[in-house]
FINURO-904561 format. One record per atom (N, C-alpha, C): z, y, x. Coordinates in nm, 3 decimals. Each point is the difference from the previous one (the first is absolute). Layout:
residues N
<<Z; Y; X>>
...
end
This chain:
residues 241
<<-6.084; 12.997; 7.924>>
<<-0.112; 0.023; 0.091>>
<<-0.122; 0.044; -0.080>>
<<-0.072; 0.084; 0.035>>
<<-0.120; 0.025; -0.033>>
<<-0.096; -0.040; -0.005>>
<<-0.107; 0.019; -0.108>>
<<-0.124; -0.102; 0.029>>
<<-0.107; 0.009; 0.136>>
<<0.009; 0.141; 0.069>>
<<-0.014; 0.034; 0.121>>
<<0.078; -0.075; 0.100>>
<<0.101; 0.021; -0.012>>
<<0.079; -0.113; 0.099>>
<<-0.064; -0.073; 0.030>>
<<0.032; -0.102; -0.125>>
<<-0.048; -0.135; -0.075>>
<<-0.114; -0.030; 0.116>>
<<-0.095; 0.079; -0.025>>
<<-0.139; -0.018; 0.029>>
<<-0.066; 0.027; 0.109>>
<<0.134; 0.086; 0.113>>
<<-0.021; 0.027; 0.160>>
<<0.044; -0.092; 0.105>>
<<0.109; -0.040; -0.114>>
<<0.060; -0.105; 0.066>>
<<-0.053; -0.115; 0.136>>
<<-0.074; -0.087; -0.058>>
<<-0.054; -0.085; 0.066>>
<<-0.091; 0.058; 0.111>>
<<-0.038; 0.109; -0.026>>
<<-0.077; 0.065; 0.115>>
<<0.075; 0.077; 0.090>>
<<0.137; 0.043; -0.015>>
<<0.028; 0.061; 0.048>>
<<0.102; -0.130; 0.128>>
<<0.076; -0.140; -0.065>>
<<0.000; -0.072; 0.066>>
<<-0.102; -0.080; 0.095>>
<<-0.118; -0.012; -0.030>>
<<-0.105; -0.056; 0.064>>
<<-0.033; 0.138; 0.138>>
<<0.027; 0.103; 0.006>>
<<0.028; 0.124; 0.091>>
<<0.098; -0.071; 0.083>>
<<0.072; 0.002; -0.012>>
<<0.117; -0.016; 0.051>>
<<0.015; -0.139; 0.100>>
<<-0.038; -0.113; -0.092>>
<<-0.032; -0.077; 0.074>>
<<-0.067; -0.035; 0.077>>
<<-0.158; 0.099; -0.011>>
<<-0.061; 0.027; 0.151>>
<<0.050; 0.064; 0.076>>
<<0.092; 0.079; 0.009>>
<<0.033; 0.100; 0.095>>
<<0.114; -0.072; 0.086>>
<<0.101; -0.130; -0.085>>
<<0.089; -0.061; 0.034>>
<<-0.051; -0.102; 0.094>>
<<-0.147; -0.057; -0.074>>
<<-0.048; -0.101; 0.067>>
<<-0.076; 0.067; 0.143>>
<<-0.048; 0.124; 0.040>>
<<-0.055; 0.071; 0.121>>
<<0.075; -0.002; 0.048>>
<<0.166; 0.039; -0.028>>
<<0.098; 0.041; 0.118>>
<<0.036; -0.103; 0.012>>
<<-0.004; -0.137; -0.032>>
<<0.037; -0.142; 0.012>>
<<-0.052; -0.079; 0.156>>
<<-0.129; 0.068; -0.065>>
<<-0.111; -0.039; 0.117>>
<<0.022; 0.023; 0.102>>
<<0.025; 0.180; -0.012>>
<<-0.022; 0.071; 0.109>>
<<0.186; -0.047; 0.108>>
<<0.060; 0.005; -0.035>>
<<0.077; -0.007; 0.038>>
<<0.041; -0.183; 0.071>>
<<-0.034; -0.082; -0.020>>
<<0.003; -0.158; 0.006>>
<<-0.078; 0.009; 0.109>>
<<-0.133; 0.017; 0.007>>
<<-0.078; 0.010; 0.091>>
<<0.018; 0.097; 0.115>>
<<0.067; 0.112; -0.011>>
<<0.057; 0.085; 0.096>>
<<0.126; -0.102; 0.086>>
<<0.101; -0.087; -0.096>>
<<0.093; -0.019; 0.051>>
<<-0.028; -0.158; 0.082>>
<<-0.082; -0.038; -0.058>>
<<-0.037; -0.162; 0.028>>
<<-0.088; 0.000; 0.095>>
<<-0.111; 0.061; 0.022>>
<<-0.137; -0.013; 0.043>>
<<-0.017; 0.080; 0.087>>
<<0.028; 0.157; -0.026>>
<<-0.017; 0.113; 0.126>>
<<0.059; -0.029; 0.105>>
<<0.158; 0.001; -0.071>>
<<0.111; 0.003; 0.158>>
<<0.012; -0.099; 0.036>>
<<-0.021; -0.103; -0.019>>
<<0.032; -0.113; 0.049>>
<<-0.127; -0.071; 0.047>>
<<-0.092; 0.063; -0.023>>
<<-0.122; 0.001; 0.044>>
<<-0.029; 0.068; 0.190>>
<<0.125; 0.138; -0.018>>
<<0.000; 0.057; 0.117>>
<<0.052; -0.052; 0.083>>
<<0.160; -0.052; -0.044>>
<<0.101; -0.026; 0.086>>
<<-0.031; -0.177; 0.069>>
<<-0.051; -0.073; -0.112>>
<<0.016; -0.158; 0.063>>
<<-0.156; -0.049; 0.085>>
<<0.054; -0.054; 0.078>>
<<-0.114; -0.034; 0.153>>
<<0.044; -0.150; -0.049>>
<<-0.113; -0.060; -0.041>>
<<-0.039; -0.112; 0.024>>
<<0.015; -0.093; 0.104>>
<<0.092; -0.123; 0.007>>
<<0.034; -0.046; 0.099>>
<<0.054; 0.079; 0.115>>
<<0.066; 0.067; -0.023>>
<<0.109; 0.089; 0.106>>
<<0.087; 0.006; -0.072>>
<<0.122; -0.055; -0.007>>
<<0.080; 0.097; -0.042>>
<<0.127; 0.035; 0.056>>
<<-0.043; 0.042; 0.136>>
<<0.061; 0.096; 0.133>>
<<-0.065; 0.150; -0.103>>
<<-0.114; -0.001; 0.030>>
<<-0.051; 0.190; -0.066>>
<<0.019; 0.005; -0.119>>
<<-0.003; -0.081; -0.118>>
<<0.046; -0.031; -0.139>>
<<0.124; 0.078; 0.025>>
<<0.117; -0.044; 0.048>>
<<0.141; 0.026; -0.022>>
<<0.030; 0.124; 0.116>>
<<-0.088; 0.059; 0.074>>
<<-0.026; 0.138; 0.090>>
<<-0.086; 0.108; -0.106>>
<<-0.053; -0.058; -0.057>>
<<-0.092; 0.079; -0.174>>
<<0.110; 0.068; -0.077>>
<<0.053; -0.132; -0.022>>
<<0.099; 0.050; -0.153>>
<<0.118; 0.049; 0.064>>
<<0.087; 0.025; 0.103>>
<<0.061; 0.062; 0.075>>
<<-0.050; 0.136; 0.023>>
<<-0.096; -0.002; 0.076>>
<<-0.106; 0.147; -0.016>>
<<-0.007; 0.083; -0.091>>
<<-0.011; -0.039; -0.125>>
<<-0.068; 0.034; -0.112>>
<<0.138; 0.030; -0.122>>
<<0.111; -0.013; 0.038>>
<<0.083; -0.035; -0.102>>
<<-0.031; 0.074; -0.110>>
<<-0.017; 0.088; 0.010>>
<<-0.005; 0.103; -0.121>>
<<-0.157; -0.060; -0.111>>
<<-0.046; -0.022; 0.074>>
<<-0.148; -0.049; -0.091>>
<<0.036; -0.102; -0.075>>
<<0.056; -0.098; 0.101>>
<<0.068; -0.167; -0.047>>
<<0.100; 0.028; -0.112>>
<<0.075; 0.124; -0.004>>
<<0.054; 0.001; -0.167>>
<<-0.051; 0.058; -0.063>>
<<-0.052; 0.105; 0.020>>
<<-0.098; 0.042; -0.073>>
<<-0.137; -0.108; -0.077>>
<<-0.027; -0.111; 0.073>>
<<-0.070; -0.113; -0.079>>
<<0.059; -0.008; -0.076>>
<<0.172; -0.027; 0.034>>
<<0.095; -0.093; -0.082>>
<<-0.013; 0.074; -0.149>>
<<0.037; 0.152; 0.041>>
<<0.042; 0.083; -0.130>>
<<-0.143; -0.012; -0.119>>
<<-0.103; -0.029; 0.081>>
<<-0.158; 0.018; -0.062>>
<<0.003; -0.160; -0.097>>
<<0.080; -0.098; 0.124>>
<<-0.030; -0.131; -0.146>>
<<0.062; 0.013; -0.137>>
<<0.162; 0.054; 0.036>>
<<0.079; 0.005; -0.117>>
<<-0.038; 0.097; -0.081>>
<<-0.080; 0.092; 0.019>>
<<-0.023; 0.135; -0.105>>
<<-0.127; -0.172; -0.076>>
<<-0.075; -0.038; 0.110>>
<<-0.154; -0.066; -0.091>>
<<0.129; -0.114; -0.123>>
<<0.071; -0.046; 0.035>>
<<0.076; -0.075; -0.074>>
<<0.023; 0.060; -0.146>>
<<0.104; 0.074; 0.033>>
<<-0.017; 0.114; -0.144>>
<<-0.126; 0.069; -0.079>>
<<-0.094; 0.024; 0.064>>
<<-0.067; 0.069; -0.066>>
<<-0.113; -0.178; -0.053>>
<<0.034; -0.110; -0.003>>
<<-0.059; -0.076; -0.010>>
<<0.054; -0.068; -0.109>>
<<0.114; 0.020; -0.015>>
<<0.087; -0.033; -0.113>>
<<-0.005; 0.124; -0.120>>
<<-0.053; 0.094; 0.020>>
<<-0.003; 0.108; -0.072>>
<<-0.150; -0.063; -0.104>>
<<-0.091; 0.025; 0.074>>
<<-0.147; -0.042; -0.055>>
<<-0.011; -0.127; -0.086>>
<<0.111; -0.138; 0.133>>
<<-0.014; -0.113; -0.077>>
<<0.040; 0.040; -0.186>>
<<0.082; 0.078; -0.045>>
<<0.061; 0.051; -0.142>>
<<-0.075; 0.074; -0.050>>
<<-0.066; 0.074; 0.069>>
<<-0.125; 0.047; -0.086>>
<<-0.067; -0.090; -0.054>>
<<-0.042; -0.095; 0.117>>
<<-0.131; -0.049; -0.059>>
<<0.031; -0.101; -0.120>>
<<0.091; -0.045; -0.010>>
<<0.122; -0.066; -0.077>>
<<-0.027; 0.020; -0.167>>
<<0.042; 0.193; 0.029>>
<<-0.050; 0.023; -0.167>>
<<-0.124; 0.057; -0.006>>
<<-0.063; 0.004; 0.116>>
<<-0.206; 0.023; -0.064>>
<<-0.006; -0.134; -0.050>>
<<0.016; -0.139; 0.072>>
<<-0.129; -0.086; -0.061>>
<<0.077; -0.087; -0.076>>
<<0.173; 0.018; -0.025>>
<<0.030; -0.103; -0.105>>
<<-0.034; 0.008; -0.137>>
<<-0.064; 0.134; -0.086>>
<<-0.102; -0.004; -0.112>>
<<-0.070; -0.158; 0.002>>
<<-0.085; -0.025; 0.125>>
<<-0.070; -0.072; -0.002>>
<<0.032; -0.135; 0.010>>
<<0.100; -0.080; 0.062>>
<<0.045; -0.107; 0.020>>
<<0.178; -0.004; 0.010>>
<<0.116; 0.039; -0.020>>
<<0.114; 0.045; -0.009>>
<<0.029; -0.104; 0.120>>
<<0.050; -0.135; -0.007>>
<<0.013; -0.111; 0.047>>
<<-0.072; -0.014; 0.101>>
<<-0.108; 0.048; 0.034>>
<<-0.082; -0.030; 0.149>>
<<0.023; 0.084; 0.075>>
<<0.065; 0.195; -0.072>>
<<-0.003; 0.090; 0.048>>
<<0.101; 0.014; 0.078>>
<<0.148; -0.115; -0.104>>
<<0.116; 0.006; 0.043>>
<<-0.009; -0.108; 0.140>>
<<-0.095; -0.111; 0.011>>
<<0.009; -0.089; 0.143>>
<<-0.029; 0.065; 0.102>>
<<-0.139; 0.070; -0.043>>
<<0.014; 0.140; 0.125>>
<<0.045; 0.065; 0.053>>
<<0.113; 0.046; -0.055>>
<<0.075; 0.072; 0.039>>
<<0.124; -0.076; 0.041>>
<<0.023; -0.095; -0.058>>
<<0.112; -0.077; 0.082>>
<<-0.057; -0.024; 0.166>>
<<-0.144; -0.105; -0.038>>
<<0.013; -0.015; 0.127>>
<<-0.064; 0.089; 0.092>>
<<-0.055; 0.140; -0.002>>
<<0.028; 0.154; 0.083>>
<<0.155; -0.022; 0.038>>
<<0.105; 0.017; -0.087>>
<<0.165; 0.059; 0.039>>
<<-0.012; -0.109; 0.117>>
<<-0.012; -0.171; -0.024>>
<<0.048; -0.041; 0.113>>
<<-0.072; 0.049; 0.130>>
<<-0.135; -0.025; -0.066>>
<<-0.020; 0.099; 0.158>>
<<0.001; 0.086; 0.098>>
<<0.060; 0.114; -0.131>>
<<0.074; 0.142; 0.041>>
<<0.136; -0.031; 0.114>>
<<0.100; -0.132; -0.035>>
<<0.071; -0.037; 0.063>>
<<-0.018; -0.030; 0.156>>
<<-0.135; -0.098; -0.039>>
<<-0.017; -0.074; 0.135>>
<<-0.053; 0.153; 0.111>>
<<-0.066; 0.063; -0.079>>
<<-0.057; 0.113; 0.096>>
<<0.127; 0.060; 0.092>>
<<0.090; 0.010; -0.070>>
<<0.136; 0.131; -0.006>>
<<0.062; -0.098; 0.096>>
<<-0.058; -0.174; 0.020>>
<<0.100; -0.033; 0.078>>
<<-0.080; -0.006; 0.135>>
<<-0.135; 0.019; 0.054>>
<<-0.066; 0.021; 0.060>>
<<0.012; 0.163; 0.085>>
<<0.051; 0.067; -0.098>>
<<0.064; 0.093; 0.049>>
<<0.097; 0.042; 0.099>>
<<0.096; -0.085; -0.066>>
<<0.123; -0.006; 0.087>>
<<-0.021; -0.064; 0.105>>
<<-0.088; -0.143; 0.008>>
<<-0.040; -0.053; 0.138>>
<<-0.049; 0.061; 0.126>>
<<-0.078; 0.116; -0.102>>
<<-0.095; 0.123; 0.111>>
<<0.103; 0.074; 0.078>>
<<0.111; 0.010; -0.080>>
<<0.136; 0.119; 0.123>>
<<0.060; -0.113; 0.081>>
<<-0.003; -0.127; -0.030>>
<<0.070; -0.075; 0.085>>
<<-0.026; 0.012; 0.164>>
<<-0.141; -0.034; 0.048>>
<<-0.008; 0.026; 0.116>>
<<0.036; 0.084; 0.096>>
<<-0.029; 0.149; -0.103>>
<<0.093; 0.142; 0.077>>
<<0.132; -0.046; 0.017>>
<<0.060; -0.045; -0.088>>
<<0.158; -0.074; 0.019>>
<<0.033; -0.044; 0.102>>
<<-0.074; -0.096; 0.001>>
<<0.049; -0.104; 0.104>>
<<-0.035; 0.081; 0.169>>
<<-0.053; 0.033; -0.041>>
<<-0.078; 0.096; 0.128>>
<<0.041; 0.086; 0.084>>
<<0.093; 0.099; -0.095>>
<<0.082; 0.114; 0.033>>
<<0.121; -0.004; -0.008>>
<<0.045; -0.118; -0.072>>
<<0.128; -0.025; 0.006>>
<<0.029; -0.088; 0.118>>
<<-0.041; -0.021; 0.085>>
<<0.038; -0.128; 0.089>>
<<0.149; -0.025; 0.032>>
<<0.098; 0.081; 0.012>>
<<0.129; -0.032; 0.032>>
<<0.042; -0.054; -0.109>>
<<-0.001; -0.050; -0.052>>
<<0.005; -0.107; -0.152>>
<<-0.010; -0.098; 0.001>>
<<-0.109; -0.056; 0.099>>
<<-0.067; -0.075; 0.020>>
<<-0.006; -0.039; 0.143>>
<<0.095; 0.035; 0.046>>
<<0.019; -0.017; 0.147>>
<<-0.025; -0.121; 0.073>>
<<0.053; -0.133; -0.076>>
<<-0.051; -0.137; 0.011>>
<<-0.134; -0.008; 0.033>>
<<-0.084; 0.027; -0.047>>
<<-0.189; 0.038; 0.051>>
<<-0.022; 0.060; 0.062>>
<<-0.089; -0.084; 0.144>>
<<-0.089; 0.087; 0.079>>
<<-0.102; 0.085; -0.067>>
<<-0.037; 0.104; 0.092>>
<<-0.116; 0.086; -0.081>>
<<-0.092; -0.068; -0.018>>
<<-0.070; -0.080; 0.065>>
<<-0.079; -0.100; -0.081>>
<<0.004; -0.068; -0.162>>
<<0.113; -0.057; 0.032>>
<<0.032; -0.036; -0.126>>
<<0.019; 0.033; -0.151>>
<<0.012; 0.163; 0.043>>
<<-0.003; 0.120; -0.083>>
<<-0.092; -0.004; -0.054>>
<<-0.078; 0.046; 0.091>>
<<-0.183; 0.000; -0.015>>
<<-0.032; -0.078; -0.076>>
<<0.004; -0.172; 0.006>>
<<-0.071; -0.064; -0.057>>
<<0.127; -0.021; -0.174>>
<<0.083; 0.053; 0.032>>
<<0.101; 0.000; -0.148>>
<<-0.096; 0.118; -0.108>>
<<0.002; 0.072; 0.067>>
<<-0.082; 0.124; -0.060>>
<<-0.167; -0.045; -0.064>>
<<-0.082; -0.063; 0.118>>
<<-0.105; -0.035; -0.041>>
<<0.007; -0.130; -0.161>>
<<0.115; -0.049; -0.004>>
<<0.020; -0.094; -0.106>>
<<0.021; 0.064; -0.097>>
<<0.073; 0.121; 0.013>>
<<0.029; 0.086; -0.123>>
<<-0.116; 0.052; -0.085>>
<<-0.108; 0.019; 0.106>>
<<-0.138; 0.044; -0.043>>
<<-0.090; -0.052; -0.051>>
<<0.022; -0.161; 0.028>>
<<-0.097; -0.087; -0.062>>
<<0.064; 0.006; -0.126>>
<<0.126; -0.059; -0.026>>
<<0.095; -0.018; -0.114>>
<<-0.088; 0.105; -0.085>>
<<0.026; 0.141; 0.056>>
<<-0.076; 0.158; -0.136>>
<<-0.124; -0.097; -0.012>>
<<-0.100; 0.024; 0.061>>
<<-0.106; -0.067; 0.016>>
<<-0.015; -0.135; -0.120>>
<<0.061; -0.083; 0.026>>
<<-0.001; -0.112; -0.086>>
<<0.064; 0.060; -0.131>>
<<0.067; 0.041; -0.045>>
<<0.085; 0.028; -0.113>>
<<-0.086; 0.099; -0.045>>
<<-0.100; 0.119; 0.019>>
<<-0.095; 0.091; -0.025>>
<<-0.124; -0.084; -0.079>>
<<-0.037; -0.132; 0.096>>
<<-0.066; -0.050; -0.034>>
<<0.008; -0.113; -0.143>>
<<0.118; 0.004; 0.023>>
<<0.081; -0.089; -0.131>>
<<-0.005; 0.131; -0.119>>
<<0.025; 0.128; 0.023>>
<<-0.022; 0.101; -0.098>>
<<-0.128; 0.021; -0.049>>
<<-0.109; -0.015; 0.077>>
<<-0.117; 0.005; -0.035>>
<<-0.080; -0.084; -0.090>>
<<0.071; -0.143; 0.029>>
<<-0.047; -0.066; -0.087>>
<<0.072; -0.046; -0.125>>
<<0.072; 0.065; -0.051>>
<<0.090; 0.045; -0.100>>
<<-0.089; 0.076; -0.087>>
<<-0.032; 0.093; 0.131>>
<<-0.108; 0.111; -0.083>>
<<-0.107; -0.042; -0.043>>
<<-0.070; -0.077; 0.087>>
<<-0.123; -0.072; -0.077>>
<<0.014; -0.054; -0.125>>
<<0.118; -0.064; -0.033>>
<<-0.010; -0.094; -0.128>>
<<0.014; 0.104; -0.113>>
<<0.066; 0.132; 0.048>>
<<0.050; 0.133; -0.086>>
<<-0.182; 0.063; -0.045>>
<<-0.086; 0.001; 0.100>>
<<-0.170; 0.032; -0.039>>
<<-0.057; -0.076; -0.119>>
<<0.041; -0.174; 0.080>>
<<-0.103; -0.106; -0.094>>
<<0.066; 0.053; -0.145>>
<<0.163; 0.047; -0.072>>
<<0.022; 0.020; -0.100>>
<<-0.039; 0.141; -0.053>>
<<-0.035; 0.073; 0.082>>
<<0.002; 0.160; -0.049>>
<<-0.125; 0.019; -0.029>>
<<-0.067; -0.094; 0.108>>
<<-0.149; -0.021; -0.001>>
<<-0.034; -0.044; -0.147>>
<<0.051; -0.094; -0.025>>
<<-0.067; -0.073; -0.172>>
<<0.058; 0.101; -0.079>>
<<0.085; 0.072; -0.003>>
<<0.036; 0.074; -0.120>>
<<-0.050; 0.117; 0.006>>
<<-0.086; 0.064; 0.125>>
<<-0.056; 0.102; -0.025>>
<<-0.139; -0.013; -0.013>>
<<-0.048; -0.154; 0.007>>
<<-0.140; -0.072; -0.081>>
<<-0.007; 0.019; -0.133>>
<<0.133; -0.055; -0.063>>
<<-0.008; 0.002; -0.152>>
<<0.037; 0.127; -0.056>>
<<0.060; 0.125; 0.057>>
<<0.063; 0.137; -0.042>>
<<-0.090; 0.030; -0.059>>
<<-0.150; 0.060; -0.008>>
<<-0.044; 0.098; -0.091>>
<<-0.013; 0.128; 0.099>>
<<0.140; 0.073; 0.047>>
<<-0.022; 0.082; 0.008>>
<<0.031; 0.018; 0.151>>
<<-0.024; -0.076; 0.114>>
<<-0.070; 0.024; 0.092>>
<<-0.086; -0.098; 0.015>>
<<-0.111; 0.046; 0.130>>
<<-0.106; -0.080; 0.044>>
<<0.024; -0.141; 0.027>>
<<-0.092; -0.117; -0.108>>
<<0.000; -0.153; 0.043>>
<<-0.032; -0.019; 0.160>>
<<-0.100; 0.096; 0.074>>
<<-0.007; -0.073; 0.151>>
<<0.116; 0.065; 0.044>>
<<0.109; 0.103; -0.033>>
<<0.056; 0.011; 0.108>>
<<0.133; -0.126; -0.002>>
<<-0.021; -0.061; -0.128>>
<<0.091; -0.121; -0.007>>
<<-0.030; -0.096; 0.110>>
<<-0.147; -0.086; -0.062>>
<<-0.060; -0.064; 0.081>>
<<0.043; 0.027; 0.172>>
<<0.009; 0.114; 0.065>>
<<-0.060; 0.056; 0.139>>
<<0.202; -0.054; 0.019>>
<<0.072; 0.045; -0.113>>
<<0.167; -0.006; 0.027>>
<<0.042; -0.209; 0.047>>
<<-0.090; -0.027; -0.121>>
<<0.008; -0.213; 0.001>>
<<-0.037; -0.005; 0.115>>
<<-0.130; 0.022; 0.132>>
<<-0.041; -0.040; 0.088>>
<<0.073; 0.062; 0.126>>
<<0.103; 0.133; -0.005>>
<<0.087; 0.008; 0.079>>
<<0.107; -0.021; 0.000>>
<<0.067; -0.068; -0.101>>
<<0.110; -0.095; 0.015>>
<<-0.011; -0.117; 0.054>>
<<-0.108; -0.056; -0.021>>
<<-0.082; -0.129; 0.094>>
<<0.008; 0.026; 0.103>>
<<-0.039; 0.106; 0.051>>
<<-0.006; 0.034; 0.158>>
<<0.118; 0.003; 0.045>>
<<0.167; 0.045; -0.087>>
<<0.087; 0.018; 0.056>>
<<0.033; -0.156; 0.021>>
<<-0.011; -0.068; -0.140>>
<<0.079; -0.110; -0.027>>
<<-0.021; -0.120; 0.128>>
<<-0.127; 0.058; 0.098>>
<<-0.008; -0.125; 0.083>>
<<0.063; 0.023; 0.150>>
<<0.117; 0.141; -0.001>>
<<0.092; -0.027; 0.085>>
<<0.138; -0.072; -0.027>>
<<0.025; -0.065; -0.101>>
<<0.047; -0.115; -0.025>>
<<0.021; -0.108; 0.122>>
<<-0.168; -0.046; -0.006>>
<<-0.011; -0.122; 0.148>>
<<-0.069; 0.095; 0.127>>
<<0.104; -0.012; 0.088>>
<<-0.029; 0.121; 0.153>>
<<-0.171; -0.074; 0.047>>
<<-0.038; -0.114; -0.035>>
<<-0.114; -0.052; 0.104>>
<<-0.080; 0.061; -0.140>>
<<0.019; -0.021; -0.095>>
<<-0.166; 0.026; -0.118>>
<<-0.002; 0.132; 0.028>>
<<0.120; 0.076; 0.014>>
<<0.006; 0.196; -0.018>>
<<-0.088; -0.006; 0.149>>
<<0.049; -0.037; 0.148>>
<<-0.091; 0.004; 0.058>>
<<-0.122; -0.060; 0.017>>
<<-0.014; -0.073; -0.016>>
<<-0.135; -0.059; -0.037>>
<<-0.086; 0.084; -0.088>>
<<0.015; 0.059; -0.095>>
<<-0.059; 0.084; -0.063>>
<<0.012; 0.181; 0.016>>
<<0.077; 0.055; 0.115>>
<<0.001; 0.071; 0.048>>
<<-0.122; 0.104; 0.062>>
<<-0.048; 0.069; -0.062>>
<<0.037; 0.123; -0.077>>
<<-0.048; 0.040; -0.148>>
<<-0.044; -0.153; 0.021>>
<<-0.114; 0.034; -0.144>>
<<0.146; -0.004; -0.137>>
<<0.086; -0.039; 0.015>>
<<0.125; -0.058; -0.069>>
<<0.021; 0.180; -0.042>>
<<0.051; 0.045; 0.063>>
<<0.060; 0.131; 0.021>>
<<-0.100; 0.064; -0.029>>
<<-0.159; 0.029; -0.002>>
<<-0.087; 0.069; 0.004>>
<<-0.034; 0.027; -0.136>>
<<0.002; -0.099; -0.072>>
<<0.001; -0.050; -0.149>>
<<0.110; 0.090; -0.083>>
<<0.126; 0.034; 0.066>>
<<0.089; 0.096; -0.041>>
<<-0.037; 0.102; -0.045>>
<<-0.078; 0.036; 0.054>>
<<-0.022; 0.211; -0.033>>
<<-0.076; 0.048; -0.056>>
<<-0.061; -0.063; -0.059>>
<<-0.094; 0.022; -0.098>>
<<0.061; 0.041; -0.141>>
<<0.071; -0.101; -0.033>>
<<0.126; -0.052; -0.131>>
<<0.103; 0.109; 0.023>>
<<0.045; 0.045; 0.090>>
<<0.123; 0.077; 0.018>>
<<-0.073; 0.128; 0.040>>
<<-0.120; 0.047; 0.049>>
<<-0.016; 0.134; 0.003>>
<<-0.065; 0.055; -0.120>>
<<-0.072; -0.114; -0.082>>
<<-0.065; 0.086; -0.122>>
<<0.149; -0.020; -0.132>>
<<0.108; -0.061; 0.009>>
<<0.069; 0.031; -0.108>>
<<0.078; 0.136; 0.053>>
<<0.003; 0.009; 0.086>>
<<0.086; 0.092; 0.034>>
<<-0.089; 0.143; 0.025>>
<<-0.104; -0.011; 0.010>>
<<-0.102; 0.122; -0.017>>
<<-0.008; 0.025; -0.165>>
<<-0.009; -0.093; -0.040>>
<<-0.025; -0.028; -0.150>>
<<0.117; 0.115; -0.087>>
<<0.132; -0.075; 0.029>>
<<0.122; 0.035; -0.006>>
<<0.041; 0.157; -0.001>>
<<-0.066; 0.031; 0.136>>
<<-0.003; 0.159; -0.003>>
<<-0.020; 0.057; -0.028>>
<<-0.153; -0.047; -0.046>>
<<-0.131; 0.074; -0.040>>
<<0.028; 0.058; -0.153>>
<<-0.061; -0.141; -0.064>>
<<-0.035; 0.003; -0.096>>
<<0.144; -0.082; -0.127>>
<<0.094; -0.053; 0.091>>
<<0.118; -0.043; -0.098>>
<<-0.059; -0.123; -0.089>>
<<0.070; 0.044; -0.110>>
<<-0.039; -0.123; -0.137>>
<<-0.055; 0.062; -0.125>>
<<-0.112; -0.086; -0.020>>
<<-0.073; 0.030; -0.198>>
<<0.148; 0.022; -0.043>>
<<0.011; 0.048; -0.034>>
<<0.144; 0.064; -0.074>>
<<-0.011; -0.036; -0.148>>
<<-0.121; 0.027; -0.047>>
<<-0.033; -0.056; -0.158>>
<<-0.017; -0.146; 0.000>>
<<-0.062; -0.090; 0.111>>
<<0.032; -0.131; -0.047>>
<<0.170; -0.047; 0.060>>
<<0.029; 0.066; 0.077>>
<<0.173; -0.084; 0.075>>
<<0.050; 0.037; -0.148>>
<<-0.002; 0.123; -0.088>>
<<0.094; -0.013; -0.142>>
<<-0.084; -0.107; -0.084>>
<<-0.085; -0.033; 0.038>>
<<-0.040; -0.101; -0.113>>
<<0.051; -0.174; 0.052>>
<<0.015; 0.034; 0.111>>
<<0.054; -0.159; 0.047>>
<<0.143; -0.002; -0.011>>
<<0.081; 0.150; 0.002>>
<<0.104; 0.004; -0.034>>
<<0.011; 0.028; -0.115>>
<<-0.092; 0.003; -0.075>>
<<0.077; -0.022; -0.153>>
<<-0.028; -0.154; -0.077>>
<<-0.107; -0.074; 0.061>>
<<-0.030; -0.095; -0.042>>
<<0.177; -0.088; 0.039>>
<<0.041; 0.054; 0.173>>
<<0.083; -0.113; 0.061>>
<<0.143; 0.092; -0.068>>
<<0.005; 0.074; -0.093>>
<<0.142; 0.044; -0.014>>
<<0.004; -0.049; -0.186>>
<<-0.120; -0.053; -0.062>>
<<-0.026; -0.028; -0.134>>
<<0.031; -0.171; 0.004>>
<<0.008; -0.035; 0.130>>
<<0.038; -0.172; 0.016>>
<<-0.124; -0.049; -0.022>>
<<-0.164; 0.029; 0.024>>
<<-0.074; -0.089; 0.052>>
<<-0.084; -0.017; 0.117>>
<<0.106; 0.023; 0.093>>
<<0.002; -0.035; 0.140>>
<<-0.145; -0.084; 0.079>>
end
């Protein structure tokens, strides 16, 4: 490899991982939040299960939108993997463990999201159940995404509070955008308990975007000091870590 390589390297992954981490976004929130935003009626779910019937094509089309955010979330989580393990190897590697599990729990939140169309459209399957019963089988399927999303999220939070401190101590990105990363993992970490997440509702979540839109503006923008990430990677590849 070249000393050019060498030396684009980290910037050219820190690219990448904003672009992985935008379509992450963009796509999670398309599949979680938009459509299911459209299709589910609150305390009905007579028009809930007349929605996602209606709509089929959108309703997988969510589906197809979570599993692309899955992948492209597991892509970034490995980026970010070898940007900041220069800086902490062992903290970089918990991060990323515990991202994968959450990558899981998301992917299984996923599959919960096609269930309802399932149950829905398949009814001769299911012949034993009145349409009622359907209905409210379906609406369980939704909380289940719902709860298990929310179990992903706060996966993710604890994935900030660590990415957060190691991009405090890096050098070569911004200490507040660490800081801004620690205080939105907090925000995730308190959907953990359903009464504190609501109870603290919206300020919990509000606290999020600050931390996650300036690394990821950051990311795009401006990448990584490239001259200090080789100096933290040469300090952490010389063994004094």
């Amino acid at each position: 490899m070249t000393g050019h390589n060498i030396e684009s390297s980290p910037q050219v992954y820190a690219r990448i991982a904003g672009v992985f981490y935008l379509l992450e976004s963009l796509t999670a929130v398309f599949g979680q939040f938009f459509v299911l935003g459209r299709l589910v009626v609150h305390g009905d779910t007579a028009a809930t299960a007349a929605n996602i019937l209606g709509h089929e094509p959108l309703m997988r089309l969510g589906f197809a939108s979570s599993l692309m955010a899955v992948a492209f979330h597991i892509a970034w989580a490995l980026l970010f993997y070898e940007l900041l393990k220069p800086v902490n190897r062992h903290v970089s590697l918990l991060a990323t463990f515990v991202i994968l599990v959450g990558c899981a729990i998301q992917a299984l939140a996923s599959l919960l999201y096609l269930a309802p169309l399932l149950v829905l459209a398949d009814g001769s399957s299911l012949s034993a159940f009145t349409a009622e019963q359907l209905q409210a089988l379906a609406l369980v399927f939704l909380k289940l995404n719902g709860q298990a999303f929310n179990i992903y999220l706060a996966f993710f939070g604890f994935w900030c509070v660590l990415v957060g401190y190691l991009i405090f101590k890096s050098t070569f990105l911004p200490r507040v955008i660490g800081l801004l990363m620690v205080f939105a993992g907090l925000g995730y970490l308190t959907l953990l308990s359903a009464p504190l997440a609501n109870y603290l509702y919206p300020f919990n979540m509000a606290i999020a975007g600050p931390g996650e839109i300036s690394l990821l503006l950051w990311l795009l923008v401006k990448g990584v000091n490239v001259r200090k990430w080789k100096e933290k990677a040469g300090v952490w590849l010389g063994g004094q870590e």
